[in-house]
C-alpha positions in Angstrom: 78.1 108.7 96.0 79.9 111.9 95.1 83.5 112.5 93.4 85.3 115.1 95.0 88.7 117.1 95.2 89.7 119.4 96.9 92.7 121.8 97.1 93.1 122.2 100.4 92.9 120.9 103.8 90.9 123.2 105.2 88.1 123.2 102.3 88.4 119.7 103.4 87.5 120.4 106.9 84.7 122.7 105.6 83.3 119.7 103.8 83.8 116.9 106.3 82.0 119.3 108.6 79.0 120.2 106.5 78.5 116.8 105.2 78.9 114.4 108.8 76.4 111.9 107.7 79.5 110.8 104.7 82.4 109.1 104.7 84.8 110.8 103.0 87.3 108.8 100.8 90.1 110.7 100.0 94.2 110.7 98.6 96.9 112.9 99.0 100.5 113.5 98.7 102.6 112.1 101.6 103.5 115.7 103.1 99.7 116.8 103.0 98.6 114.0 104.9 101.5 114.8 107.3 100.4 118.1 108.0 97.0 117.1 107.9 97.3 114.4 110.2 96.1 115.4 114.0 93.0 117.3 112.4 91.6 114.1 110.3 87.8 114.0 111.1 86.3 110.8 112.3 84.5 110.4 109.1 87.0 110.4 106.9 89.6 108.0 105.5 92.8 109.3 104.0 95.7 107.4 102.0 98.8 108.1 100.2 99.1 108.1 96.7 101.7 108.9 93.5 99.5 111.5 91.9 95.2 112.2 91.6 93.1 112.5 88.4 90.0 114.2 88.6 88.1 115.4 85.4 90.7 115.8 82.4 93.7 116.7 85.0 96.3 114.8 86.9 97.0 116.7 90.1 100.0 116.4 92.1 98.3 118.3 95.1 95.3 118.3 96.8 93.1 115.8 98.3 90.6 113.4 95.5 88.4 110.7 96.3 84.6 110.3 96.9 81.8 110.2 99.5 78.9 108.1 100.3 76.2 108.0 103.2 77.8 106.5 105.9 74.6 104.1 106.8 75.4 102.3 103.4 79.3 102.0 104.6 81.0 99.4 106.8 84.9 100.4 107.5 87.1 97.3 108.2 90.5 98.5 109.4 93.0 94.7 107.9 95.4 94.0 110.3 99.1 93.0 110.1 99.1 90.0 108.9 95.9 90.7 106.8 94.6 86.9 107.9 94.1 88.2 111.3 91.0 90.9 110.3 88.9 87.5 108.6 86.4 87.4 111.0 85.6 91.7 110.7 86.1 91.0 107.0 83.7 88.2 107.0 80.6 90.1 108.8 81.0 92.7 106.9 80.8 90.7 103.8 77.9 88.8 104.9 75.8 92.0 105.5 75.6 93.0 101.7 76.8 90.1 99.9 73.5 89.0 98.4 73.0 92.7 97.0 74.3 92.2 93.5 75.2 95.9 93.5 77.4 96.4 96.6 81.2 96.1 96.4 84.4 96.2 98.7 86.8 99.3 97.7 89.9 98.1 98.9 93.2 100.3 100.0 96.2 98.2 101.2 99.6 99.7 101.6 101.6 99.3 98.5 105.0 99.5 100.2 104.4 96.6 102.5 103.9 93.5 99.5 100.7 92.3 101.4 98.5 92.3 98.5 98.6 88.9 97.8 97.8 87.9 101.6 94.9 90.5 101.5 93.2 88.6 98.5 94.7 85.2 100.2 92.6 86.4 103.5 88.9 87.2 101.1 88.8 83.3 101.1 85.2 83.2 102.1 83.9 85.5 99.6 82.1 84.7 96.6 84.4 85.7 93.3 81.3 87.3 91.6 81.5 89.7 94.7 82.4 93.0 93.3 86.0 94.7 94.6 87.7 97.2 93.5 91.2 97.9 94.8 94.3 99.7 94.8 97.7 99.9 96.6 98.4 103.2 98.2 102.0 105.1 99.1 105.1 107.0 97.6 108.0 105.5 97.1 109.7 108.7 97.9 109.1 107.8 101.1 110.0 104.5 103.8 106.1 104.0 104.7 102.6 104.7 103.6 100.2 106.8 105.4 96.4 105.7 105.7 94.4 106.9 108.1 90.4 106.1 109.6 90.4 109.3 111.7 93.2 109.6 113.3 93.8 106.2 113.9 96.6 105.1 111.3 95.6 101.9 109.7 97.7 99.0 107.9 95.1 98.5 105.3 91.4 99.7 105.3 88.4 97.6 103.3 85.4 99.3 102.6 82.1 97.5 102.2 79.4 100.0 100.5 75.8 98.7 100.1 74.9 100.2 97.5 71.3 100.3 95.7 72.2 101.3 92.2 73.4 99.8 88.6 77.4 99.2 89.8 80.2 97.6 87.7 84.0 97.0 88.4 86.0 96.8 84.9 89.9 96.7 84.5 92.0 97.8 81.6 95.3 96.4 80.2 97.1 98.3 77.0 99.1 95.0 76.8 98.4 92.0 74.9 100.1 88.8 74.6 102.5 88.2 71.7 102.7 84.7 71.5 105.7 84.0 73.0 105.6 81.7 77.1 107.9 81.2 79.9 107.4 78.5 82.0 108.3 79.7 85.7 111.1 77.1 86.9 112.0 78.4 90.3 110.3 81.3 92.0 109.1 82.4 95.5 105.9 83.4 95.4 106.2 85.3 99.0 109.2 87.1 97.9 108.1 87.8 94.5 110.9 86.5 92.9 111.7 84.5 90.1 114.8 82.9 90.0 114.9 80.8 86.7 112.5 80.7 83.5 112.5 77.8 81.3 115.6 76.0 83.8 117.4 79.3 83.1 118.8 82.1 84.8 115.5 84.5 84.9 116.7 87.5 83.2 118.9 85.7 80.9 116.2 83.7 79.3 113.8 87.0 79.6 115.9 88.9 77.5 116.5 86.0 75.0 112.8 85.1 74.4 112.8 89.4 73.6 115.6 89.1 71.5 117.7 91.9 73.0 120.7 92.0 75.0 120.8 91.5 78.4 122.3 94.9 79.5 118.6 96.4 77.4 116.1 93.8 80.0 115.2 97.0 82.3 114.6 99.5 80.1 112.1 97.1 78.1 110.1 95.8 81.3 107.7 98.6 81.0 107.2 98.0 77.6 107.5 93.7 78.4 105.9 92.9 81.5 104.7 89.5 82.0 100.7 88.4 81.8 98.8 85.7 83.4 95.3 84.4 82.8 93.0 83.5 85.4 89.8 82.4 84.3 90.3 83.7 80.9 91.1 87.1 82.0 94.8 88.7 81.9 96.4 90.0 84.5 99.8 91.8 84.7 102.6 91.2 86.3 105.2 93.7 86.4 109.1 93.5 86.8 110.6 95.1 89.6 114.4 94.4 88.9 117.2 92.4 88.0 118.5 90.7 91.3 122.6 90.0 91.8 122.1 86.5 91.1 119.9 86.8 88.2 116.8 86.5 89.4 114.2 88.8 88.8 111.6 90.5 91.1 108.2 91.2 90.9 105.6 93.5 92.1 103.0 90.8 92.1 103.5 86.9 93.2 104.4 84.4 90.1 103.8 80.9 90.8 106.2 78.1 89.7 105.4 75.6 87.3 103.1 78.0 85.2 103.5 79.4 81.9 103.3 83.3 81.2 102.5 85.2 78.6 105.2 88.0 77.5 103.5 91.0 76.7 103.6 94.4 74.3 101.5 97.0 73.6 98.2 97.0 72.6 96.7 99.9 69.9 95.2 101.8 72.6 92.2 103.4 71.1 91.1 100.4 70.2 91.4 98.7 73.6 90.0 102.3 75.6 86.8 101.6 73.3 86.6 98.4 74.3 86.6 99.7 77.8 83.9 101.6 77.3 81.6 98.8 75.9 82.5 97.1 78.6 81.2 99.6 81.4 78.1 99.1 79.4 76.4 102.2 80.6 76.7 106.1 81.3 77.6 106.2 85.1 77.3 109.2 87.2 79.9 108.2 89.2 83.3 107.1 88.0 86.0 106.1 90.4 89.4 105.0 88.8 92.7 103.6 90.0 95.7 103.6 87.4 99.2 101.9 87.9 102.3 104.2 88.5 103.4 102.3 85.8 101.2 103.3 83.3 101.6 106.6 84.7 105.2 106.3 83.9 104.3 105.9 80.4 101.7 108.1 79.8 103.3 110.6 80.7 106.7 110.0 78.9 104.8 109.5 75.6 102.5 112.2 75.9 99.4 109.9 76.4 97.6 111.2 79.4 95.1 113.4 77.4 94.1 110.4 75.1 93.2 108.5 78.6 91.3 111.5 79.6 89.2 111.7 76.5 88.6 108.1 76.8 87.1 108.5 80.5 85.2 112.3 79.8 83.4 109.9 77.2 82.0 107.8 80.2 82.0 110.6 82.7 83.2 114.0 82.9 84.1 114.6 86.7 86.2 111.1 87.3 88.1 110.5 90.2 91.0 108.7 90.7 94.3 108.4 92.1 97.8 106.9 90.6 98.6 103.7 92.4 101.3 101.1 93.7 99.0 98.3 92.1 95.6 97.2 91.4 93.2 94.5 92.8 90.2 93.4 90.9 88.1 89.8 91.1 90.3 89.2 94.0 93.4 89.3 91.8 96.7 91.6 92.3 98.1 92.7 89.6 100.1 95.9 88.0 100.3 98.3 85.0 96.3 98.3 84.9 93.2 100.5 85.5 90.8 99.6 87.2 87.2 101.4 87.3 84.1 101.3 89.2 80.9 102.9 87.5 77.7 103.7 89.2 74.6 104.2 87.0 
């Protein structure tokens, strides 16, 4: 496997040409891929995306991603709904799932709110399976673009066989601080929550923060909500404050469960901790970080201190700023997710 970016479409072409034994994995802007669209070679796979990282930058142009040797690569186009591709999924998944070191790389379309029927769909799949995953699109824009070819996709699995030392980590910069809701009324579908603790939702948000109500929004991306599956956090992110008081999501919350409000971590501490837990110097380092996080790093001036954190692992990372993130067949937001390949 290879990281990659690229500037331009045709030095894309020029590669895609010269190398047609890969399958390119790449992102873009929503106009590029526009333009780009009716000259997409066959072995390439293309997707929307906020921003790319590569190296120590964040690039708002250009095309990022990876290759790998097609023979080691199965592409399985998910349908609409995602339950419908099982059987592709499930083939595919059964022709590498006893190597320890294959994974999925998973791209869904972050503007449709599928996520949670993608994962729903992976049934069959073993939970130690590795996936990495992220939502792609702009929401400058009514749709996302992902594209096998030219043949536009829905959502698009990936299913790489691969014979070397892999791991898939996540990072939150959020930690709990003690304080529960229980989830009273919610649709999980919708992503809503309508009441916390038998209260209006944003009403009893805001009082367990100890703010106003007219502050809520402006502290969600500081706030989000947490919860832990098999002792691992996972973040759930508010959307907005709904009319009738309810709040929505950008990942399901189930009723009758409690969640952990969040806050900042101290993030060198945690970014070492990510470190330890790649547990090795990869040559390869693909990563996937939440818009949201994006949101805040940049507003606080915190890219750079990311940055140094990944150069430590890997010089040449390559990534791309997402509408969510799936890892251990979990969606959730405001979190990075990495895959590492000795």
């Amino acid at each position: 496997m290879k990281a990659l970016t690229f500037d331009s479409s045709e030095a894309v072409l020029d590669y895609a040409r010269q190398h047609n034994d890969e399958l390119l994995v790449l992102f873009s802007t929503h106009t590029e891929i526009e333009l780009f669209e009716t000259m997409i070679p066959d072995n390439m796979i293309i997707a929307t995306s906020f921003a790319q990282t590569y190296g120590n930058v964040k690039k708002e142009h250009g095309f990022t991603g990876f290759s790998e040797k097609k023979d080691i690569c199965e592409v399985v186009p998910i349908a609409e709904p995602p339950i419908l591709s099982r059987n592709d999924l499930r083939k595919a998944y059964d022709r590498v799932k006893d190597n320890p070191n294959a994974f999925m790389y998973l791209i869904a379309d972050g503007l449709s709110g599928q996520e949670d029927m993608i994962m729903t769909s992976l049934y069959f799949m073993d939970h130690n399976f590795k996936m990495i995953g992220g939502s792609a699109g702009d929401t400058s824009y009514d749709s996302t673009l992902i594209y096998y070819g030219r043949q536009r996709v829905k959502h698009i699995a990936v299913f790489i066989d691969c014979r070397r030392h892999t791991e898939v980590i996540k990072e939150n910069i959020y930690v709990p601080t003690g304080k529960k809701l229980l989830v009273t009324k919610a649709d999980p579908i919708k992503r809503i929550v309508y009441t916390f603790n038998n209260r209006p939702a944003d009403e009893e948000y805001a009082r367990v923060l100890g703010i106003p109500l007219y502050d809520l929004r402006n502290e969600f991306i500081s706030h989000p909500l947490g919860q832990k599956t098999d002792g691992e956090l996972f973040i759930n992110s508010p959307q907005r404050i709904q009319h009738d008081h309810s709040i929505k999501f950008y990942s399901e919350i189930i009723p009758n469960k409690f969640v952990d409000v969040l806050e900042l971590g101290d993030m060198d501490v945690i970014m070492e901790q990510t470190r330890k837990k790649m547990g090795m110097k990869p040559s390869v380092l693909l990563s996937i970080n939440c818009i949201l996080r994006d949101q805040y790093f940049t507003k606080n001036g915190k890219w750079q201190q990311v940055f140094t954190s990944l150069e430590r692992m890997n010089s040449s990372q390559s990534g791309y700023i997402s509408a969510g993130e799936q890892y251990e067949f979990q969606h959730c937001n405001q979190t990075m997710v990495l895959l590492g390949i000795e």
